[in-house]
C-alpha positions as CSV (number, residue, x, y, z in Angstrom):
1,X,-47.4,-28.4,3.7
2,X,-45.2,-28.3,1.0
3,X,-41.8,-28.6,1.0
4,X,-38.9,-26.9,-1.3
5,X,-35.6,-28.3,-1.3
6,X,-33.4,-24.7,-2.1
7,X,-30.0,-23.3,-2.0
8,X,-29.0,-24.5,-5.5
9,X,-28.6,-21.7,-6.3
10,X,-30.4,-19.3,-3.0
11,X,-31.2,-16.2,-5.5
12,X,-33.2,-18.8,-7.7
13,X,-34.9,-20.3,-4.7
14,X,-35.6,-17.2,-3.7
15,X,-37.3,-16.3,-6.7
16,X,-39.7,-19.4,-6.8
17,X,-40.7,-18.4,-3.0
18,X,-41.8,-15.2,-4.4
19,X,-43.5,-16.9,-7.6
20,X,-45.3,-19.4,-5.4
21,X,-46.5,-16.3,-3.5
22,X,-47.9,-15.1,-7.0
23,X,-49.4,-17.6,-8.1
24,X,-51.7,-18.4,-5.4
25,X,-55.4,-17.3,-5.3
26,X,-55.3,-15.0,-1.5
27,X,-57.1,-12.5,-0.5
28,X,-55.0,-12.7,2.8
29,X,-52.4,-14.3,4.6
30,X,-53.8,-17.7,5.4
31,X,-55.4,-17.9,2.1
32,X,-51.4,-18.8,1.2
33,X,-49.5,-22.2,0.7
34,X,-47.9,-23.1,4.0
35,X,-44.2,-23.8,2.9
36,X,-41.3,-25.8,4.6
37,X,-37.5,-24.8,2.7
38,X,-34.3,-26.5,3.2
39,X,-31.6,-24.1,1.7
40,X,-28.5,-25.5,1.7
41,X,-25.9,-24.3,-0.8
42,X,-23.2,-26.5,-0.1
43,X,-24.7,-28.8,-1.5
44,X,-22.0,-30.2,-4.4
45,X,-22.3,-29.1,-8.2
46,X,-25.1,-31.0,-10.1
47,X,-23.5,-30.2,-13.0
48,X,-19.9,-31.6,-13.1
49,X,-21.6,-35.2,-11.6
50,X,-23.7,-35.4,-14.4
51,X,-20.7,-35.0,-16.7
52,X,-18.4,-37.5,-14.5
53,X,-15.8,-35.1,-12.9
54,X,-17.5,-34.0,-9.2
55,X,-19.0,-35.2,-6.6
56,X,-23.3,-36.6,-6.6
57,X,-25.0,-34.5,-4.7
58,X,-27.5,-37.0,-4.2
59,X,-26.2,-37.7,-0.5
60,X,-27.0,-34.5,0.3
61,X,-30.5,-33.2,-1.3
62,X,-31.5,-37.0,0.4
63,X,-30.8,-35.9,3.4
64,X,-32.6,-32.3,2.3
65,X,-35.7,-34.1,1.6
66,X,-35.6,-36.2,4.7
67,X,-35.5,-32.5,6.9
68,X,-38.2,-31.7,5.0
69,X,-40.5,-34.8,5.6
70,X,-39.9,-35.2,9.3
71,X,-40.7,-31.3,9.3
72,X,-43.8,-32.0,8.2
73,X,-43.7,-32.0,4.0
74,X,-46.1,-33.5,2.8
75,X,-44.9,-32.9,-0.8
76,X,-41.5,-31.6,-2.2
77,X,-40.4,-29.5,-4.8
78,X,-36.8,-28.4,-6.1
79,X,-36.0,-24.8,-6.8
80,X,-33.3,-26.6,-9.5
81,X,-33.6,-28.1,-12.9
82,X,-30.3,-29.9,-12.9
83,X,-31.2,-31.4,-9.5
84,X,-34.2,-33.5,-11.4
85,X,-31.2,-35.5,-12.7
86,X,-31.6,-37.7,-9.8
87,X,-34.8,-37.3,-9.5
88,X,-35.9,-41.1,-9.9
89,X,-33.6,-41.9,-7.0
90,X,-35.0,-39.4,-4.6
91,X,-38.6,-40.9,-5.4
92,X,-37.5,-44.0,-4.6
93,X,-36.8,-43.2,-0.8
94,X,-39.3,-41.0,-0.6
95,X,-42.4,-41.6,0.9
96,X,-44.1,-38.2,0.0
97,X,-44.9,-37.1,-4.1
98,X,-41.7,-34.5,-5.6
99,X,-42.9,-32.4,-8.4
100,X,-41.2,-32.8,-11.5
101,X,-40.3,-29.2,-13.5
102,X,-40.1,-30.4,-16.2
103,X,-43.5,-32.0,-16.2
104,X,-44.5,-28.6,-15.0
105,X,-43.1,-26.8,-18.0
106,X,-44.1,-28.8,-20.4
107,X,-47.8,-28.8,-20.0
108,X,-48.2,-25.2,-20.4
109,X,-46.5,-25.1,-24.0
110,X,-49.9,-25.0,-25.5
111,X,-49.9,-25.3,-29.3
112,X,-46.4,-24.5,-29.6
113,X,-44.4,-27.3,-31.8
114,X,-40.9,-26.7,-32.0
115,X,-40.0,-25.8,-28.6
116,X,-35.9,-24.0,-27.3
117,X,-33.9,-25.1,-24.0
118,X,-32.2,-22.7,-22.4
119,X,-30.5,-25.1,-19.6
120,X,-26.8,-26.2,-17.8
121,X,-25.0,-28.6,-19.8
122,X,-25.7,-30.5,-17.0
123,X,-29.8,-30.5,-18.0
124,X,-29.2,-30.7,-21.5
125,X,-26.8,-34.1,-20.8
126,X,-29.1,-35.4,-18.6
127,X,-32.2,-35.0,-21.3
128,X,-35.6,-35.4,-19.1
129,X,-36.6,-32.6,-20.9
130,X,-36.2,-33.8,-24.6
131,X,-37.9,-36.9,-23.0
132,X,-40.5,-35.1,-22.0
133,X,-40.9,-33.2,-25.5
134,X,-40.3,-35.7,-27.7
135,X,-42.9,-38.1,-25.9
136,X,-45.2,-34.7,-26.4
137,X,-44.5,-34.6,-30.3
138,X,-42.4,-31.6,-29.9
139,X,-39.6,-30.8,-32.3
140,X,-36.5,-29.9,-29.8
141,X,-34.4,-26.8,-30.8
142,X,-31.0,-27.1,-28.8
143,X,-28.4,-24.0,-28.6
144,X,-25.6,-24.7,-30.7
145,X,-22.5,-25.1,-28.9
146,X,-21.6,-21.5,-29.1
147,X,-24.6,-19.9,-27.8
148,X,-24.3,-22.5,-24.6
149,X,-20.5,-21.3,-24.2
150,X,-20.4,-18.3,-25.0
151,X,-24.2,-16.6,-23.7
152,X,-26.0,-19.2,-21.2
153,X,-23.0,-20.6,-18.8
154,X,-21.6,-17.6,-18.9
155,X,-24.8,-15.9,-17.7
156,X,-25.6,-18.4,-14.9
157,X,-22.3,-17.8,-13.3
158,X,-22.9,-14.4,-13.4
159,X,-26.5,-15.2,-11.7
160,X,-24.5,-17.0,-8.7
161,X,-21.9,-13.4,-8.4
162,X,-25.1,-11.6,-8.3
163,X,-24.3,-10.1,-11.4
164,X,-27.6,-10.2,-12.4
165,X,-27.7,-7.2,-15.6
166,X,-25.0,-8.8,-17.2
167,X,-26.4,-11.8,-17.0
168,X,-29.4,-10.7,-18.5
169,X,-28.2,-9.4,-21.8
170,X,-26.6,-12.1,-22.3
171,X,-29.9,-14.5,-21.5
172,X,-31.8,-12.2,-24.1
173,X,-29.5,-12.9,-26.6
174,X,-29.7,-16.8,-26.3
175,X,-33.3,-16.2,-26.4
176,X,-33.3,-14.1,-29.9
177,X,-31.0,-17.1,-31.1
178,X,-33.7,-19.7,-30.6
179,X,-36.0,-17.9,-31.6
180,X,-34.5,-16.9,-35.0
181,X,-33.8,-20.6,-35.5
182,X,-37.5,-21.5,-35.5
183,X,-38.2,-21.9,-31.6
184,X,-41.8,-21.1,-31.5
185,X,-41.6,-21.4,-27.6
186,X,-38.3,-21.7,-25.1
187,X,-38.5,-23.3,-22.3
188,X,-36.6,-21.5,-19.7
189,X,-35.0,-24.5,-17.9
190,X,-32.8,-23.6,-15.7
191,X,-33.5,-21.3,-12.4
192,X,-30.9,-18.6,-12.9
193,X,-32.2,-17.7,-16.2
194,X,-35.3,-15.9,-15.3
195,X,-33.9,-13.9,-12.5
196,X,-31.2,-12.5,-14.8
197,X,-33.7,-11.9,-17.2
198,X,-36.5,-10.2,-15.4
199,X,-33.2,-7.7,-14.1
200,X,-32.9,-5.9,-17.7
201,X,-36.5,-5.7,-17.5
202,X,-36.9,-8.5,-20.7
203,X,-40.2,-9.5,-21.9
204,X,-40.1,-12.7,-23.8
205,X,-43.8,-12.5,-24.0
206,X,-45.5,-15.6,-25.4
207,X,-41.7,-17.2,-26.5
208,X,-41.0,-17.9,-22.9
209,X,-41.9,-21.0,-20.3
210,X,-40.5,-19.9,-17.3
211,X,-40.2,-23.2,-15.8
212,X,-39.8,-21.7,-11.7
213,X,-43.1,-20.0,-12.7
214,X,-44.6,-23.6,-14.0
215,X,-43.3,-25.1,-10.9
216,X,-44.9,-22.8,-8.8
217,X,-48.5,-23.1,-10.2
218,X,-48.1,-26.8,-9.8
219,X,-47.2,-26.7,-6.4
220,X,-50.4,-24.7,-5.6
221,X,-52.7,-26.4,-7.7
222,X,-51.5,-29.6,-5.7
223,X,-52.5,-28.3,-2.6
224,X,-55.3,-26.9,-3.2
225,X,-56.1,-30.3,-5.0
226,X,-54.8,-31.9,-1.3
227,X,-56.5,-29.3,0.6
228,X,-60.0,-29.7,-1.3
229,X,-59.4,-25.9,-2.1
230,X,-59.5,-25.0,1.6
231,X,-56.5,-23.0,3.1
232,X,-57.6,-24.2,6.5
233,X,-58.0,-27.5,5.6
């Protein structure tokens, strides 16, 4: 059973149910990964506690992942990058494995080299992904300070109104930045971003990571790892 700790925001963890759906192997309903989801979005911003001016969520997605776990999870993932800000600290009182996006993401870069982030300030302060990269030999292309204000907070917050066009054209513009600045491939690292994208019908092609979509393949390929391939196991 795995677990998804939601809600932040719903729309985006919405979208990885439906990707997890995807990117299983069925041929019918039980052929699919038995899921467990805690969707709470009052849980506080992850973005103004990374940057010192709101509350930690951490309280709160612990007490997510403990619902989860004495439902029966016997693995977690987050529907959030931001949230894998704390994502040491969760490990450390959990006593199931959390999937790490970024992890996720990265591994299906392929030959790509100079890799974009399209992420909350939030992500970008926190840096797990530029970790991840750099310990990867990748080069890191960041959006300048204008294209984060201007195109990709912006869009989010139009994501979270359900605004999801505008949000879109404003997403594929970020994307056309990095990519005109040498970004061979952009990691799309934050959940909001594919959902706005995929509602003016844009088609990165190759350019894109869509990290929900990473995540999602990792979750199955762990359980079918868990599950020795079985969906009745």
């Amino acid at each position: 059973m795995i677990g998804v700790l939601g809600g932040m925001g719903p729309l985006a963890t919405a979208d990885f149910l439906r990707k997890l759906v995807a990117a299983t192997p069925a041929e019918r309903d039980q052929d699919h990964v038995p899921v467990l989801v805690y969707s709470l979005p009052q849980i506080p911003e992850r973005v103004p506690a990374i940057l010192g001016d709101g509350e930690s969520p951490l309280p709160a997605m612990r007490a997510g992942v403990d619902v989860l776990v004495r439902a029966g999870a016997h693995c977690v993932a987050m529907a959030c990058n931001t949230a894998y800000h704390w994502f040491d600290a969760l490990v450390a009182a959990c006593p199931v494995p959390i999937l790490h996006i970024a992890d996720a993401a990265v591994a299906e870069l392929g030959d790509a080299r100079r890799i974009g982030l399209v992420a909350t300030a939030g992500t970008l302060h926190s840096g797990f992904y530029q970790q991840r990269l750099a310990a990867a030999a990748r080069e890191i292309v960041l959006p300048d300070a204008a294209v984060e204000q201007e195109l990709i907070l912006p869009g989010i917050r139009l994501v979270k109104e359900a605004r999801l066009r505008e949000a879109g054209a404003l997403f594929a513009r970020a994307l056309v930045d990095l990519h005109a600045r040498g970004a061979e491939r952009v990691i799309l690292a934050c959940t909001e971003v594919p959902v706005g994208l995929a509602a003016v019908d844009s088609d990165p092609g190759t350019i894109a990571v869509d990290a929900t979509d990473s995540l999602a393949r990792a979750c199955v390929a762990w359980w079918r790892t868990a599950t020795n391939g079985s969906a009745r196991a």
